[in-house]
ROLO-944507 format. One record per residue (C-alpha): residue in three letters; x, y, z. Coordinates in nm, 2 decimals. Layout:
! residues N
+---------+--------+--------+--------+
| residuo |      u |      v |      w |
+---------+--------+--------+--------+
|     ALA |      X |      Y |      Z |
...
+---------+--------+--------+--------+
END
This chain:
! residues 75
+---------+--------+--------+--------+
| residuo |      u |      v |      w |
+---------+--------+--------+--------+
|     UNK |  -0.75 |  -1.66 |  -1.02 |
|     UNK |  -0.83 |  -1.44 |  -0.71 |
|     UNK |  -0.79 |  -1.06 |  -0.74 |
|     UNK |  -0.58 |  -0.81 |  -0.53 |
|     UNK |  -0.69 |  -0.52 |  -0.49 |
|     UNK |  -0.56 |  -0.22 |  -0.38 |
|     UNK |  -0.71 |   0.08 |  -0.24 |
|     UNK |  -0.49 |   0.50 |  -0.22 |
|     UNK |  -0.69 |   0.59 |   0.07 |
|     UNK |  -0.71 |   1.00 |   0.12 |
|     UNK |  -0.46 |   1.09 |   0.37 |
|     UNK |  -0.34 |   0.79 |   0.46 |
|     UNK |  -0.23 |   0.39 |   0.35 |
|     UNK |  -0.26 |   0.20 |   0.09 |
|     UNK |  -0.51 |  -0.06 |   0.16 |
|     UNK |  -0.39 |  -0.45 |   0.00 |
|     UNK |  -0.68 |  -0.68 |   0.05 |
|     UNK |  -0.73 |  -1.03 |  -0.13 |
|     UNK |  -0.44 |  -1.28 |  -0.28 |
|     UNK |  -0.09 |  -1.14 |  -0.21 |
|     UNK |   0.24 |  -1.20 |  -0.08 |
|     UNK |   0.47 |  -0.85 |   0.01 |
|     UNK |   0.82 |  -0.93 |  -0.02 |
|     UNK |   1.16 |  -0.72 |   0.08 |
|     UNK |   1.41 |  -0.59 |  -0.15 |
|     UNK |   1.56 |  -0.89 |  -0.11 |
|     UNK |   1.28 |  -1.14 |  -0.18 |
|     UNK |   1.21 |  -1.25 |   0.16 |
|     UNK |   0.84 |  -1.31 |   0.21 |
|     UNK |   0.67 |  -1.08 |   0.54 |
|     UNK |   0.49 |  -1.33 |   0.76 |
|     UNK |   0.13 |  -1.19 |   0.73 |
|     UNK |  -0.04 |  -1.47 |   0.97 |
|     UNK |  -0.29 |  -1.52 |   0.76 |
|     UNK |  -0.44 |  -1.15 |   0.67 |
|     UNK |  -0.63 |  -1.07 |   0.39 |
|     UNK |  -0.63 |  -0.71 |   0.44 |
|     UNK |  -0.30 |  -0.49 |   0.51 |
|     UNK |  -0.24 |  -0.11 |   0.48 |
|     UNK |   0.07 |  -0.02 |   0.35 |
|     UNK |   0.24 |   0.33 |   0.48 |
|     UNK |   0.28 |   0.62 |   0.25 |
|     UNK |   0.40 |   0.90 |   0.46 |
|     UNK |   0.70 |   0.74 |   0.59 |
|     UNK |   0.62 |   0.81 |   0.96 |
|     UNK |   0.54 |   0.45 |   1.07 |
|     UNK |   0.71 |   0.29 |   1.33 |
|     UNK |   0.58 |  -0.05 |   1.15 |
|     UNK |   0.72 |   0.02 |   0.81 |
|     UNK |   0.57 |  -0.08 |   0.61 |
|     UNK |   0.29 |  -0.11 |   0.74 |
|     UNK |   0.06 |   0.18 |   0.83 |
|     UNK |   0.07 |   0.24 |   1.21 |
|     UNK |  -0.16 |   0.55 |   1.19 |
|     UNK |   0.10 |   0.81 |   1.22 |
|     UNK |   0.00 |   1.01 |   0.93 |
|     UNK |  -0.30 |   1.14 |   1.12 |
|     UNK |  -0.28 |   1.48 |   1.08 |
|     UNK |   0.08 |   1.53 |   0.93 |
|     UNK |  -0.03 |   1.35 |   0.57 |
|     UNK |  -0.27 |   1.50 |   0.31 |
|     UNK |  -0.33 |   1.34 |  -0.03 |
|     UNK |  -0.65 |   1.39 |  -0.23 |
|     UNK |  -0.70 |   1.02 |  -0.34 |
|     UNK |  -0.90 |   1.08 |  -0.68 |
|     UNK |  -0.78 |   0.81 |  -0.98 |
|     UNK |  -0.66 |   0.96 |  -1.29 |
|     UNK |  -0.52 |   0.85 |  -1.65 |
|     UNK |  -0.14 |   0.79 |  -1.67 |
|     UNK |   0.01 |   0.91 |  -2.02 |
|     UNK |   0.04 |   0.67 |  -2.27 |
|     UNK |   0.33 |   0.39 |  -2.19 |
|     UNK |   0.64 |   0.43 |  -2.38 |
|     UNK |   0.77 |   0.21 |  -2.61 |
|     UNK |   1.10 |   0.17 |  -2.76 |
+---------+--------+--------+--------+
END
């Protein structure tokens, strides 16, 4: 099975790269022609939503540093 993986960039996207397929809310399937690679927009101020257009430059600031989650609940 081939791996996605994806990547919180500092100040910026979300970068998708390997096997995947983004969908809409409704299940339609974006036509990626062919790409491995993506970024996906987290400030909101794409034109290209989303996709990362480079907008956040300068008007998005996230320190991307990977920490635990608490414990999942459970009913």
């Amino acid at each position: 099975m081939a791996t996605t993986k994806i990547t919180v960039n500092n100040n910026g996207s979300l970068r998708v790269e390997g096997d995947f397929e983004i969908v809409d809310k409704n299940g339609n399937v974006y036509d990626l022609n062919g790409r491995e690679l993506v970024s996906i927009c987290r400030c909101g101020l794409s034109m290209n939503k989303p996709f990362c257009d480079g907008s956040h430059k300068g008007h998005f600031e996230h320190d991307a540093v990977a920490f635990a989650l608490p414990p999942k609940k459970t009913l």
